[in-house]
PyMOL Python script that loads the backbone (N, CA, C, O; Angstrom):
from pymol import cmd

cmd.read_pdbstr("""\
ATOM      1  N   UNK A   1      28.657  15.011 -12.006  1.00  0.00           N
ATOM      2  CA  UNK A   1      28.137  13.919 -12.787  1.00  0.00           C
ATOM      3  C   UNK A   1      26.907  14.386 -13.563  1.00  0.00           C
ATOM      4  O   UNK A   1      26.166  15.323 -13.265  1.00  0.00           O
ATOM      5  N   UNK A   2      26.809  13.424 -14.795  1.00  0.00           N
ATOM      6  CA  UNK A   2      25.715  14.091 -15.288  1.00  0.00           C
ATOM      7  C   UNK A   2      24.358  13.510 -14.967  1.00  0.00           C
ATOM      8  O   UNK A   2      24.509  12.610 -14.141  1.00  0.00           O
ATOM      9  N   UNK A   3      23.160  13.667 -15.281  1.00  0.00           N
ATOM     10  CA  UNK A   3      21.899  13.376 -14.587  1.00  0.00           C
ATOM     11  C   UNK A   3      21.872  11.607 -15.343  1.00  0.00           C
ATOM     12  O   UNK A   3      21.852  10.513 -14.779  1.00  0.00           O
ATOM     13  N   UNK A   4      21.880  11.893 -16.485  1.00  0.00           N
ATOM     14  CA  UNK A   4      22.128  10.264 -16.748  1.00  0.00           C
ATOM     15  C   UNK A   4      22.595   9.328 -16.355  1.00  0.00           C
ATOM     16  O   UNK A   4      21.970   8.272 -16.256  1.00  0.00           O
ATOM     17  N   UNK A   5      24.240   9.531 -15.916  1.00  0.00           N
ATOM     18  CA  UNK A   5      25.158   8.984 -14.915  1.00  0.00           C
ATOM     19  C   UNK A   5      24.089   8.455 -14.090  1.00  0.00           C
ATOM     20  O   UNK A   5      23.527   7.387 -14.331  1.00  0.00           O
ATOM     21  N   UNK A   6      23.715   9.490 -12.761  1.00  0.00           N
ATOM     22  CA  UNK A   6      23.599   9.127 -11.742  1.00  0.00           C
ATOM     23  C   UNK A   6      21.888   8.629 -11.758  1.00  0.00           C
ATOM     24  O   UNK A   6      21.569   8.200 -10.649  1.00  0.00           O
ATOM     25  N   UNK A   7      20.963   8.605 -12.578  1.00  0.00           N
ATOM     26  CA  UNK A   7      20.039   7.795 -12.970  1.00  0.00           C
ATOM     27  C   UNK A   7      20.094   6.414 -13.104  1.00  0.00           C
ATOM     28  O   UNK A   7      19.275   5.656 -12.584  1.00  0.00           O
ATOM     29  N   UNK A   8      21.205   6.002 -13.907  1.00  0.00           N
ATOM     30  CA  UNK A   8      21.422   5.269 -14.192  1.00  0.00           C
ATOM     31  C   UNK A   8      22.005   3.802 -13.085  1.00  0.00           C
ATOM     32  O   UNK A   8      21.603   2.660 -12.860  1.00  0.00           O
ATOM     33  N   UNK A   9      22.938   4.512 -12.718  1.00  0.00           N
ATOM     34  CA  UNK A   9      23.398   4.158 -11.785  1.00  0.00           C
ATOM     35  C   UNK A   9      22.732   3.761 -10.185  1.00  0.00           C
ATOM     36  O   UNK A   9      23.080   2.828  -9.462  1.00  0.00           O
ATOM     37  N   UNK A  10      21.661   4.809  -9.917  1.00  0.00           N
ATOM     38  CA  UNK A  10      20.613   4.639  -9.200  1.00  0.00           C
ATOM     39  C   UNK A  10      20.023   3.098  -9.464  1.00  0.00           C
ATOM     40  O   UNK A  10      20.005   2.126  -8.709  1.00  0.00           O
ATOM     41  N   UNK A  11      19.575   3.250 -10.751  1.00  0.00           N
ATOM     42  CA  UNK A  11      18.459   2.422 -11.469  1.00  0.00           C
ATOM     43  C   UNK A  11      19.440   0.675 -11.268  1.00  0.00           C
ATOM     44  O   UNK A  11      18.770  -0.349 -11.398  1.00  0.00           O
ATOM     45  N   UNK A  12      20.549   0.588 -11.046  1.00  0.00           N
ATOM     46  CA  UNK A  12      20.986  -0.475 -11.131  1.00  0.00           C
ATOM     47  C   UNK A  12      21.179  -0.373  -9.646  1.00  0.00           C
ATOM     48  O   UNK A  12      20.767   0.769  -9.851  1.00  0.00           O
ATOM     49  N   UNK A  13      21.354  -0.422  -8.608  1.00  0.00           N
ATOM     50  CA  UNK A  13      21.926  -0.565  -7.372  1.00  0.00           C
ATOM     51  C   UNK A  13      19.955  -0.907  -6.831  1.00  0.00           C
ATOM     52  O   UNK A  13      19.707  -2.018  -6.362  1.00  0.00           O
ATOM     53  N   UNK A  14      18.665   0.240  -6.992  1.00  0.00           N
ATOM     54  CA  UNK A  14      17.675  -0.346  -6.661  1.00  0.00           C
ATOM     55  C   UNK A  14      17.377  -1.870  -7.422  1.00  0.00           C
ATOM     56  O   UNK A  14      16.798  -2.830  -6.914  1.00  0.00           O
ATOM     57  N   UNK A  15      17.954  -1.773  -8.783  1.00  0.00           N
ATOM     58  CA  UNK A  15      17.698  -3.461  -8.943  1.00  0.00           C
ATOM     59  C   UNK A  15      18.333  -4.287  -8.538  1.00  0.00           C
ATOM     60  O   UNK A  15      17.975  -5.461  -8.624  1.00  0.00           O
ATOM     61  N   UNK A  16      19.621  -3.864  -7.900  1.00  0.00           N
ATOM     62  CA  UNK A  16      20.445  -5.377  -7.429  1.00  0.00           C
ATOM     63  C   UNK A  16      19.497  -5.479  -5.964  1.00  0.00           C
ATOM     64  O   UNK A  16      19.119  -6.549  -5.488  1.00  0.00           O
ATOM     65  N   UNK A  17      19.161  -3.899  -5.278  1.00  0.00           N
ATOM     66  CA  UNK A  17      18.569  -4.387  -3.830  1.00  0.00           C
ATOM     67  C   UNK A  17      17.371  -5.227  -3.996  1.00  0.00           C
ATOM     68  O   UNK A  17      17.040  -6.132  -3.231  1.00  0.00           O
ATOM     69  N   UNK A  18      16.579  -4.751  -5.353  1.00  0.00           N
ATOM     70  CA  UNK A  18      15.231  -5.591  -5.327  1.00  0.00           C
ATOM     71  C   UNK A  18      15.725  -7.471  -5.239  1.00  0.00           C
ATOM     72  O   UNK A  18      15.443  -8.216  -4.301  1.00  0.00           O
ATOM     73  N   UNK A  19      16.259  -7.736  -6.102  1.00  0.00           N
ATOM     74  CA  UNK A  19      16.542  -8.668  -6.575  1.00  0.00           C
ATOM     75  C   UNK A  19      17.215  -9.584  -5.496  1.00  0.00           C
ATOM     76  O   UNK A  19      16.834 -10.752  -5.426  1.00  0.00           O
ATOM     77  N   UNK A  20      18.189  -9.130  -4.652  1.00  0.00           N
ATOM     78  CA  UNK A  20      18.307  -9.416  -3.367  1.00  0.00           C
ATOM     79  C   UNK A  20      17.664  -9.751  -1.794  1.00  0.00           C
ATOM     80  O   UNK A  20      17.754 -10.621  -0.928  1.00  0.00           O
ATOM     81  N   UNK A  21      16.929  -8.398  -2.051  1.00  0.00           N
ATOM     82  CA  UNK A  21      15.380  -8.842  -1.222  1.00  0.00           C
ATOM     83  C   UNK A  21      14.860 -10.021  -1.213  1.00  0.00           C
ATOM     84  O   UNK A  21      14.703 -10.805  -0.278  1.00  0.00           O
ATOM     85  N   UNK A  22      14.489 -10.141  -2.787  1.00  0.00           N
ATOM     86  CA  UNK A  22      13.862 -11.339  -3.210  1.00  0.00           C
ATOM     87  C   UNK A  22      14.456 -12.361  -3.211  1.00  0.00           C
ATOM     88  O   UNK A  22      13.597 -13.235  -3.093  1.00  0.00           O
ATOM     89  N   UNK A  23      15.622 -12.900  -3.285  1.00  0.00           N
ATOM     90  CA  UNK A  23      16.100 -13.957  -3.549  1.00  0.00           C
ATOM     91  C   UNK A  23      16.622 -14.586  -1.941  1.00  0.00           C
ATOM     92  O   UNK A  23      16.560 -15.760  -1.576  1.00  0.00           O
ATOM     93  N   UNK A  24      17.113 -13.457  -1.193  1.00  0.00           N
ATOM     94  CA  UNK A  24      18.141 -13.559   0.038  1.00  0.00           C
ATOM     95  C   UNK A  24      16.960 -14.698   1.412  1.00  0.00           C
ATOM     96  O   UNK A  24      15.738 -14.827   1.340  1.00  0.00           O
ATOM     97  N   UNK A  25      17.446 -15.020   1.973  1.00  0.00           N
ATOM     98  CA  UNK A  25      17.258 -16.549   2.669  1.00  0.00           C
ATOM     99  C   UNK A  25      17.614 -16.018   4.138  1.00  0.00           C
ATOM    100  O   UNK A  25      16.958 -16.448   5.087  1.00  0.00           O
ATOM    101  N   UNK A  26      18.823 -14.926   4.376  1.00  0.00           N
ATOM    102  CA  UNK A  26      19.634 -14.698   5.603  1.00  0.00           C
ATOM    103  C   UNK A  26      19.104 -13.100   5.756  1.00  0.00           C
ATOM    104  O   UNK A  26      18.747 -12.327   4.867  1.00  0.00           O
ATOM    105  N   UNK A  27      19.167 -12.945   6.872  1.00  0.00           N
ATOM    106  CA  UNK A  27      18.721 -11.454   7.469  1.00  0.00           C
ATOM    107  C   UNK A  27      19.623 -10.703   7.396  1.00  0.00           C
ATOM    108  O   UNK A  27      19.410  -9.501   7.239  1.00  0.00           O
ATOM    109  N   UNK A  28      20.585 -11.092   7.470  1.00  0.00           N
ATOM    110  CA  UNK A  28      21.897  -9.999   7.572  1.00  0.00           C
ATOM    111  C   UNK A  28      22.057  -9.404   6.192  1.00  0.00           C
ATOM    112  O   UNK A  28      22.342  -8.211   6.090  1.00  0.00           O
ATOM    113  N   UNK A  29      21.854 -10.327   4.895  1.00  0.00           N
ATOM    114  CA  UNK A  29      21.568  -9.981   3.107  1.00  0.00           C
ATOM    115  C   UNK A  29      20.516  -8.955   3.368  1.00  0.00           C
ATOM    116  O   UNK A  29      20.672  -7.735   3.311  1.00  0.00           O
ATOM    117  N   UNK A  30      19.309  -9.675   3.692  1.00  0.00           N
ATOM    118  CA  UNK A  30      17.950  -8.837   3.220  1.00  0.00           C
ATOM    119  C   UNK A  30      18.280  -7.584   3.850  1.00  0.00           C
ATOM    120  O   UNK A  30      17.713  -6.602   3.369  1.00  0.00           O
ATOM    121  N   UNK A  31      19.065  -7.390   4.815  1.00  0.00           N
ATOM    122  CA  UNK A  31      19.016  -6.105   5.654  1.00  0.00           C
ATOM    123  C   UNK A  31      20.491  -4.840   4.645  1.00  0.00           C
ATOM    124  O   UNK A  31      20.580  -3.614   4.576  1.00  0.00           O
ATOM    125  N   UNK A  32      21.336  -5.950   4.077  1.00  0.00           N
ATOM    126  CA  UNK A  32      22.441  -4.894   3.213  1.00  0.00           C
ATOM    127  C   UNK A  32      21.561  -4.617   1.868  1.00  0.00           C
ATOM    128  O   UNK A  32      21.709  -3.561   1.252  1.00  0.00           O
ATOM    129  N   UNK A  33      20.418  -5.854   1.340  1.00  0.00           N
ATOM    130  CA  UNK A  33      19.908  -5.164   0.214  1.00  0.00           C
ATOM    131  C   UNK A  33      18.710  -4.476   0.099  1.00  0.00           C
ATOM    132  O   UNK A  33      18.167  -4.247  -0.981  1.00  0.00           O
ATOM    133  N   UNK A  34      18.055  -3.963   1.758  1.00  0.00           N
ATOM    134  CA  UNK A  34      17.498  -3.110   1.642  1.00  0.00           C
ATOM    135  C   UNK A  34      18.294  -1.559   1.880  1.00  0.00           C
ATOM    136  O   UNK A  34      17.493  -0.629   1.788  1.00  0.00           O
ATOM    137  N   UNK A  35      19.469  -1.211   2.116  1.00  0.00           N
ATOM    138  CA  UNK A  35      20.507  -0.209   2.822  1.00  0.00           C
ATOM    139  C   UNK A  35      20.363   0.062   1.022  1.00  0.00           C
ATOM    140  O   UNK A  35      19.967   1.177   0.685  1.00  0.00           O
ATOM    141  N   UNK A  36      20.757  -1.184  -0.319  1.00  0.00           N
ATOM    142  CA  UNK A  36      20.987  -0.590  -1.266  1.00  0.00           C
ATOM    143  C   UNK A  36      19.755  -0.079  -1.694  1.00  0.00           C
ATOM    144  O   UNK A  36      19.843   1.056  -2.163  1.00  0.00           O
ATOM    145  N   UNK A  37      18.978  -0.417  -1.681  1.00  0.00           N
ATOM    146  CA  UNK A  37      17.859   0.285  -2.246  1.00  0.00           C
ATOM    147  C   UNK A  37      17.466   1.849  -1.385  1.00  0.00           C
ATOM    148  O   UNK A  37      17.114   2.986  -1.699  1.00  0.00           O
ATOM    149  N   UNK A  38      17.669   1.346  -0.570  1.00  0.00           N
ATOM    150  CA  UNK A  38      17.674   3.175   0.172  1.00  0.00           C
ATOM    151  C   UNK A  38      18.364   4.021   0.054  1.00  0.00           C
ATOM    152  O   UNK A  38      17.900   5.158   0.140  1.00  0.00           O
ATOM    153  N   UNK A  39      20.193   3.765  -0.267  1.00  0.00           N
ATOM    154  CA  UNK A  39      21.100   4.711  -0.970  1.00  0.00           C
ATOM    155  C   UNK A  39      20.754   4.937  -2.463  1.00  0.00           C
ATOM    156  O   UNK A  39      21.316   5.950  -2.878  1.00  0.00           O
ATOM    157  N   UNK A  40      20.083   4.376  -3.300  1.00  0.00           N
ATOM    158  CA  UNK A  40      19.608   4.182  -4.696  1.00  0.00           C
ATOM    159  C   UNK A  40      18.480   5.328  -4.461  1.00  0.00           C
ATOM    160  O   UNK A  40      18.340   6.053  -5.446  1.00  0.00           O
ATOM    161  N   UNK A  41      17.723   5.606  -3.452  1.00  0.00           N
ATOM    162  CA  UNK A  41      16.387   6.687  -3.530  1.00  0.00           C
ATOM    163  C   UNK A  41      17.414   8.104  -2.891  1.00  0.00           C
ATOM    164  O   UNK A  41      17.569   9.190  -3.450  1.00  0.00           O
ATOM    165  N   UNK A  42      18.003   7.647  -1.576  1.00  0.00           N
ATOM    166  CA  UNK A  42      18.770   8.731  -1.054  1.00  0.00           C
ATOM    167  C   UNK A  42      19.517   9.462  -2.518  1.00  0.00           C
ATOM    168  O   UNK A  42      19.245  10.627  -2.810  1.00  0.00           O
ATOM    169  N   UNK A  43      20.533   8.574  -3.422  1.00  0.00           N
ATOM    170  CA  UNK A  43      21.206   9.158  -4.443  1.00  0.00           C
ATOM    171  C   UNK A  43      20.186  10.262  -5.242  1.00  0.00           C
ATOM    172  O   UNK A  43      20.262  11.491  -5.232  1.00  0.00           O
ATOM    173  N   UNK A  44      19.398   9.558  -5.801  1.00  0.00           N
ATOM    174  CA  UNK A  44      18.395  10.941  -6.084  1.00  0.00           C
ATOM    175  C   UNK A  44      18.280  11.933  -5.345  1.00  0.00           C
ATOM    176  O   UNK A  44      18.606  13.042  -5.769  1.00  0.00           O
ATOM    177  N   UNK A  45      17.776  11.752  -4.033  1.00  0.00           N
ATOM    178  CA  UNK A  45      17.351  13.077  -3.343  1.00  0.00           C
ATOM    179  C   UNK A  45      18.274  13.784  -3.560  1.00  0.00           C
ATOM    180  O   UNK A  45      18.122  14.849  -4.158  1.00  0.00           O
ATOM    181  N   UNK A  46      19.622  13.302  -3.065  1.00  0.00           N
ATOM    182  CA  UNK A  46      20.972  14.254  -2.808  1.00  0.00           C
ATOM    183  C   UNK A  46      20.754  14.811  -4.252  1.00  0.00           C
ATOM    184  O   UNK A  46      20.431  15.990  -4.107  1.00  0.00           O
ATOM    185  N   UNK A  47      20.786  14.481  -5.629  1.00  0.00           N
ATOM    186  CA  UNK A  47      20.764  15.133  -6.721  1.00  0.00           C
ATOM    187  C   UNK A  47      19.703  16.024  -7.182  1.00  0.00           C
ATOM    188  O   UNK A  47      19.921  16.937  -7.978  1.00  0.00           O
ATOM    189  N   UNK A  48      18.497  15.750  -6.660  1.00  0.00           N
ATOM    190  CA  UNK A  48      17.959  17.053  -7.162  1.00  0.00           C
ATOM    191  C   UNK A  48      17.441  17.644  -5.965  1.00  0.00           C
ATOM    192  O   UNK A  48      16.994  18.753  -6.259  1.00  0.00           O
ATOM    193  N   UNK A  49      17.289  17.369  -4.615  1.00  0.00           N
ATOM    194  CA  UNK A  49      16.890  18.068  -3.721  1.00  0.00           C
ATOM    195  C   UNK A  49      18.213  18.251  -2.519  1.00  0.00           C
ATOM    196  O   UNK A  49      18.060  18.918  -1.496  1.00  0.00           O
ATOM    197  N   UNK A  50      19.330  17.627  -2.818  1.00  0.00           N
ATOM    198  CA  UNK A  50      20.542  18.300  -2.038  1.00  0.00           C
ATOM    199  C   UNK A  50      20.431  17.542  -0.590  1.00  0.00           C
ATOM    200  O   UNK A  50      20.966  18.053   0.394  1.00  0.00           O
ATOM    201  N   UNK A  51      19.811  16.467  -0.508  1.00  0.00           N
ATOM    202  CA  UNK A  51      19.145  15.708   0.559  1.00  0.00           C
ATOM    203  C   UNK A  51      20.581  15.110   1.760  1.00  0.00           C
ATOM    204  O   UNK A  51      21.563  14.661   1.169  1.00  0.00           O
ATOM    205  N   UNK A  52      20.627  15.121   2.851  1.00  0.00           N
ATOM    206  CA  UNK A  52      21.900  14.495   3.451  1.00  0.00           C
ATOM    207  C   UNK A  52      21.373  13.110   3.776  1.00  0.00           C
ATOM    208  O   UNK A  52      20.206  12.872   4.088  1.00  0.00           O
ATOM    209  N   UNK A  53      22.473  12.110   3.657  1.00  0.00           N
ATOM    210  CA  UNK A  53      21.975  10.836   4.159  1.00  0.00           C
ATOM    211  C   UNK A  53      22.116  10.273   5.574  1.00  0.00           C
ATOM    212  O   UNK A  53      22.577   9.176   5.892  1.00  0.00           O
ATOM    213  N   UNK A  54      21.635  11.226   6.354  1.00  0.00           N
ATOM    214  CA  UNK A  54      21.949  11.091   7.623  1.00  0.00           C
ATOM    215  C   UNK A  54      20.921  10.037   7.894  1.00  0.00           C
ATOM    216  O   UNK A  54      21.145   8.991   8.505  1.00  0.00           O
ATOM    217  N   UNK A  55      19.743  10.415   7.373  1.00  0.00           N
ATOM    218  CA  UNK A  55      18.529   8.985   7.945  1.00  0.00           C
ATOM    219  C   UNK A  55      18.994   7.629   7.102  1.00  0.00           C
ATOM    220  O   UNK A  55      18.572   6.655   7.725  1.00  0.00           O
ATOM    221  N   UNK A  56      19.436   7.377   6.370  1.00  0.00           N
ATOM    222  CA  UNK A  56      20.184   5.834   5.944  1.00  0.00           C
ATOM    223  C   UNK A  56      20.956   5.574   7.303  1.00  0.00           C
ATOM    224  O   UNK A  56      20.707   4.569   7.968  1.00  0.00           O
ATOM    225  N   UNK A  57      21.794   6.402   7.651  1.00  0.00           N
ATOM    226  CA  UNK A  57      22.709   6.200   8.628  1.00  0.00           C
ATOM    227  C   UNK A  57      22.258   5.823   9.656  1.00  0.00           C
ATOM    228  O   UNK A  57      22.789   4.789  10.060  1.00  0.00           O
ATOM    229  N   UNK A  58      21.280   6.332  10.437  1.00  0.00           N
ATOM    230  CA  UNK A  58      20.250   5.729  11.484  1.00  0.00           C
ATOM    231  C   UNK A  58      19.730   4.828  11.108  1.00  0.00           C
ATOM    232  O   UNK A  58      19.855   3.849  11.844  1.00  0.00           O
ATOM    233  N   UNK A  59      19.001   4.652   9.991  1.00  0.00           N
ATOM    234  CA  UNK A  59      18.509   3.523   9.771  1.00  0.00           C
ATOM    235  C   UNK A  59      19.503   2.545   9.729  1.00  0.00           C
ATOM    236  O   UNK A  59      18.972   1.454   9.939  1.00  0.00           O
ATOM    237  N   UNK A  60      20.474   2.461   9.587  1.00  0.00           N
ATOM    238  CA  UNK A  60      21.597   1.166   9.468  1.00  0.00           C
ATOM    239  C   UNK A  60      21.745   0.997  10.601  1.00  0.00           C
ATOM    240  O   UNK A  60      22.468   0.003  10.665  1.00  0.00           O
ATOM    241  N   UNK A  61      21.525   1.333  11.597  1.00  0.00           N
ATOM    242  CA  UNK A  61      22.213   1.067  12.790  1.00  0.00           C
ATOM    243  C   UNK A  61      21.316   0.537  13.590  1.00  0.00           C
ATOM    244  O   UNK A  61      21.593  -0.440  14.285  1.00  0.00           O
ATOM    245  N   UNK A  62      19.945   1.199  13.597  1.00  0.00           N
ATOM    246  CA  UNK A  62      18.758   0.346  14.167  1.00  0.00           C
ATOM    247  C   UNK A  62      18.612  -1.573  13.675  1.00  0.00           C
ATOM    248  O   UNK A  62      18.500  -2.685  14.192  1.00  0.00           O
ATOM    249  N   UNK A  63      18.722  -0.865  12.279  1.00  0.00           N
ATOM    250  CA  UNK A  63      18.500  -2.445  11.564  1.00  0.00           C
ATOM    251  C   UNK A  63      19.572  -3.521  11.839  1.00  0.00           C
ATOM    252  O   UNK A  63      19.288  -4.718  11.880  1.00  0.00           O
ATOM    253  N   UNK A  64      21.187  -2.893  12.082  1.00  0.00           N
ATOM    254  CA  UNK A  64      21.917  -3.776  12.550  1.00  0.00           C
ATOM    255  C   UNK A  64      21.498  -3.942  13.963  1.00  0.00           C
ATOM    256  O   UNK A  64      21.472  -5.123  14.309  1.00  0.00           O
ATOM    257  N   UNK A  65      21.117  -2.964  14.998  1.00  0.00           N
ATOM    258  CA  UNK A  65      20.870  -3.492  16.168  1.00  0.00           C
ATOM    259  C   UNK A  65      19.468  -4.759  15.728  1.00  0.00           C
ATOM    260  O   UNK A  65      19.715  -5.548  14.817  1.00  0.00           O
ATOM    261  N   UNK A  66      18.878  -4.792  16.030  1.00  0.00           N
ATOM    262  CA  UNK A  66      18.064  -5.334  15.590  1.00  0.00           C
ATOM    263  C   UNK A  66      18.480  -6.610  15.495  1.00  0.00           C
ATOM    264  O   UNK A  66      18.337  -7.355  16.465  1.00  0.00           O
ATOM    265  N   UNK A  67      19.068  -7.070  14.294  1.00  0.00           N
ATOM    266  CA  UNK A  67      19.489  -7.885  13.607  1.00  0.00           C
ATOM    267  C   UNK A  67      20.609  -8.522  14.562  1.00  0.00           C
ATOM    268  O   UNK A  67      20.644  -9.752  14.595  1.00  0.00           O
ATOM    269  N   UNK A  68      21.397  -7.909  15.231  1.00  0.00           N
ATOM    270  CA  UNK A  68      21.964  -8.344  16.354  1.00  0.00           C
ATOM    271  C   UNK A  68      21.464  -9.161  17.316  1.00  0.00           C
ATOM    272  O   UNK A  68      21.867 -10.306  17.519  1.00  0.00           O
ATOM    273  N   UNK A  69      20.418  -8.495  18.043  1.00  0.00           N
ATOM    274  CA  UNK A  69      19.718  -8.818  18.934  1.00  0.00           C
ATOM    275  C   UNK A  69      18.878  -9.938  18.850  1.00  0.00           C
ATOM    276  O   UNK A  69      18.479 -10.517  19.861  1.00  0.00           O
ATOM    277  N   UNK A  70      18.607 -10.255  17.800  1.00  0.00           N
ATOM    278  CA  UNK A  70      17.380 -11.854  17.116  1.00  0.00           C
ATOM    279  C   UNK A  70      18.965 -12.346  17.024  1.00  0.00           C
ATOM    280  O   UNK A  70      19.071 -13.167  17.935  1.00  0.00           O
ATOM    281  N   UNK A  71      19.820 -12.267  16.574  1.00  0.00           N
ATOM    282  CA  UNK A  71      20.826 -13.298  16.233  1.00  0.00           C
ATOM    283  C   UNK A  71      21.303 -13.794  17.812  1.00  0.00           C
ATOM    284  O   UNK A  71      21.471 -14.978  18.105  1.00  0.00           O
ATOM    285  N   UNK A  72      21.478 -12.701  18.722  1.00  0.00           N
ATOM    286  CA  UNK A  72      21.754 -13.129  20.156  1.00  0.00           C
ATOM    287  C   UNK A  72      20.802 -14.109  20.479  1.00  0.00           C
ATOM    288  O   UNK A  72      21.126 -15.225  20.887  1.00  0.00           O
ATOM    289  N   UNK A  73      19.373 -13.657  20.277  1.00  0.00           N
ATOM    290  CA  UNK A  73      18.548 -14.828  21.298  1.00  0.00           C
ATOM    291  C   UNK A  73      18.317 -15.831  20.631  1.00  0.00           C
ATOM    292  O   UNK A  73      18.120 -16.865  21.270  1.00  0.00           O
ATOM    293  N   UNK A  74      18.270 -15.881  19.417  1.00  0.00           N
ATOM    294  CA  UNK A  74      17.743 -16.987  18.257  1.00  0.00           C
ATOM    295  C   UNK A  74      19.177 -18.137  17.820  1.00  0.00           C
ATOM    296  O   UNK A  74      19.093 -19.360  17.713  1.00  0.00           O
ATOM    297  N   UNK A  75      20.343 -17.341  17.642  1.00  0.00           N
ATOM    298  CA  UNK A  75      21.157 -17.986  17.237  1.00  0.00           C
ATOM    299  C   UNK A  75      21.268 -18.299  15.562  1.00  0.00           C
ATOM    300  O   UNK A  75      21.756 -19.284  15.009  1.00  0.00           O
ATOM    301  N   UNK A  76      20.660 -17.141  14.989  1.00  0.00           N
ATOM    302  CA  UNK A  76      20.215 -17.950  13.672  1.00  0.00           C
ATOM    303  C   UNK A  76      19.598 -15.851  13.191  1.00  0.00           C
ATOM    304  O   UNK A  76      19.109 -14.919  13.829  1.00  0.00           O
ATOM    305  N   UNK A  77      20.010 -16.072  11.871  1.00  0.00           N
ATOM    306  CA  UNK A  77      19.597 -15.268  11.342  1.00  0.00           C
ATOM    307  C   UNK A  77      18.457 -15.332   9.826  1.00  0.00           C
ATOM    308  O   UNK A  77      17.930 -14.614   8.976  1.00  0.00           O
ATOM    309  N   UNK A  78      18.586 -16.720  10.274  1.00  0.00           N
ATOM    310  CA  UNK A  78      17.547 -17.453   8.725  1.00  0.00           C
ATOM    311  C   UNK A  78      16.372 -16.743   8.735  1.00  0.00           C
ATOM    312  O   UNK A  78      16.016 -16.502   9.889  1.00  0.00           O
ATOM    313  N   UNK A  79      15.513 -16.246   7.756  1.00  0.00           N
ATOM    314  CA  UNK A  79      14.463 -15.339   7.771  1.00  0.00           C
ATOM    315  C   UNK A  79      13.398 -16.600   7.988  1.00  0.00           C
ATOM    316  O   UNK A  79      12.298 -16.329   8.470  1.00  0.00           O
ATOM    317  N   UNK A  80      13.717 -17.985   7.634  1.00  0.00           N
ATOM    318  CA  UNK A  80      12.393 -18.455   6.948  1.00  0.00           C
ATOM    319  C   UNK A  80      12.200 -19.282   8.665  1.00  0.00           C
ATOM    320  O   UNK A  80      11.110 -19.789   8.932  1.00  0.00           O
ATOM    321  N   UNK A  81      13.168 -19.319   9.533  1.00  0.00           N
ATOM    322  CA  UNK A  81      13.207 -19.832  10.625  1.00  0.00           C
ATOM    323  C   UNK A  81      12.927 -18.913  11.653  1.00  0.00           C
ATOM    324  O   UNK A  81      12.772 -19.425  12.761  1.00  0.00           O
ATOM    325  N   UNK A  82      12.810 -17.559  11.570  1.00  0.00           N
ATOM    326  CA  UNK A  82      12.613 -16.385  12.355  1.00  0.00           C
ATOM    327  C   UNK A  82      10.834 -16.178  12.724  1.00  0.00           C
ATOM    328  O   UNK A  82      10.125 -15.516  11.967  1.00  0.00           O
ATOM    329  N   UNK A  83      10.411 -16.690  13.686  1.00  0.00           N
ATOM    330  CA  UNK A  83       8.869 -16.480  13.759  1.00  0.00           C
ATOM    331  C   UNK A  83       8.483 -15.264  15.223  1.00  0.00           C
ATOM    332  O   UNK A  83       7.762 -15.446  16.204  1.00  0.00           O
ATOM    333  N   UNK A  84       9.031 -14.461  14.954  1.00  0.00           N
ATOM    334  CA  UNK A  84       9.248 -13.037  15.864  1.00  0.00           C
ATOM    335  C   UNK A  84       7.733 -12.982  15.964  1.00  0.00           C
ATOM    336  O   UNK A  84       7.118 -13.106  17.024  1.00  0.00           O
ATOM    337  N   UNK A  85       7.375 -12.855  15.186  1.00  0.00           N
ATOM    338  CA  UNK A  85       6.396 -11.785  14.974  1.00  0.00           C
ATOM    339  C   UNK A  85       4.725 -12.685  15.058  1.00  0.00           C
ATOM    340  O   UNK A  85       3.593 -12.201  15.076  1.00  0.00           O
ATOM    341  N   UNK A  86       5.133 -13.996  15.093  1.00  0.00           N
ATOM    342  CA  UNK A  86       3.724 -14.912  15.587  1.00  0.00           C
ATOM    343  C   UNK A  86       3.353 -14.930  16.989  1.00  0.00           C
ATOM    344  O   UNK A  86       2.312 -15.428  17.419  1.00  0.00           O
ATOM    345  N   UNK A  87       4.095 -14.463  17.560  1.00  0.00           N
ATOM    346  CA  UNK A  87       3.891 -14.738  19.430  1.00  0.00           C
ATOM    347  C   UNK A  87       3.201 -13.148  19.966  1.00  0.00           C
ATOM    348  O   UNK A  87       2.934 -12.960  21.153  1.00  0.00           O
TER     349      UNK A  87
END
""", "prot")
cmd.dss("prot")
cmd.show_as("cartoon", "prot")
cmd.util.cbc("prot")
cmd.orient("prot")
């Protein structure tokens, strides 16, 4: 591919994650549109520094555990109903 291509292409997948971030209401969203914004930086690396995406991969799996685990005890994955982090 050529560097434009995959610039480009980058440049739209970090804006759908931004934009998602921002807009998303549910944890399970905010958590796939931060994965895009991290394959959107990973895509670069891999292109000019040959980078493997093995740490996305961990990171997905923590964040789904995670995200699991508040949905087990909470029942609810609503961000704006999630107060984890006040207690």
């Amino acid at each position: 591919m050529m560097l434009e291509h995959v610039l480009v292409l980058s440049a739209y997948l970090f804006s759908i994650g931004i934009y998602g971030m921002i807009m998303s209401r549910n944890m399970d969203i905010a958590l796939m549109c931060l994965e895009l914004i991290l394959n959107a930086v990973n895509m670069n690396f891999k292109y000019f520094l040959n980078f493997v995406m093995a740490i996305t991969l961990a990171e997905a799996a923590i964040g789904l555990t995670i995200v699991s685990s508040i949905y087990h005890n909470r029942k609810s994955t609503c961000i704006n109903q999630s107060n984890l982090l006040n207690k």
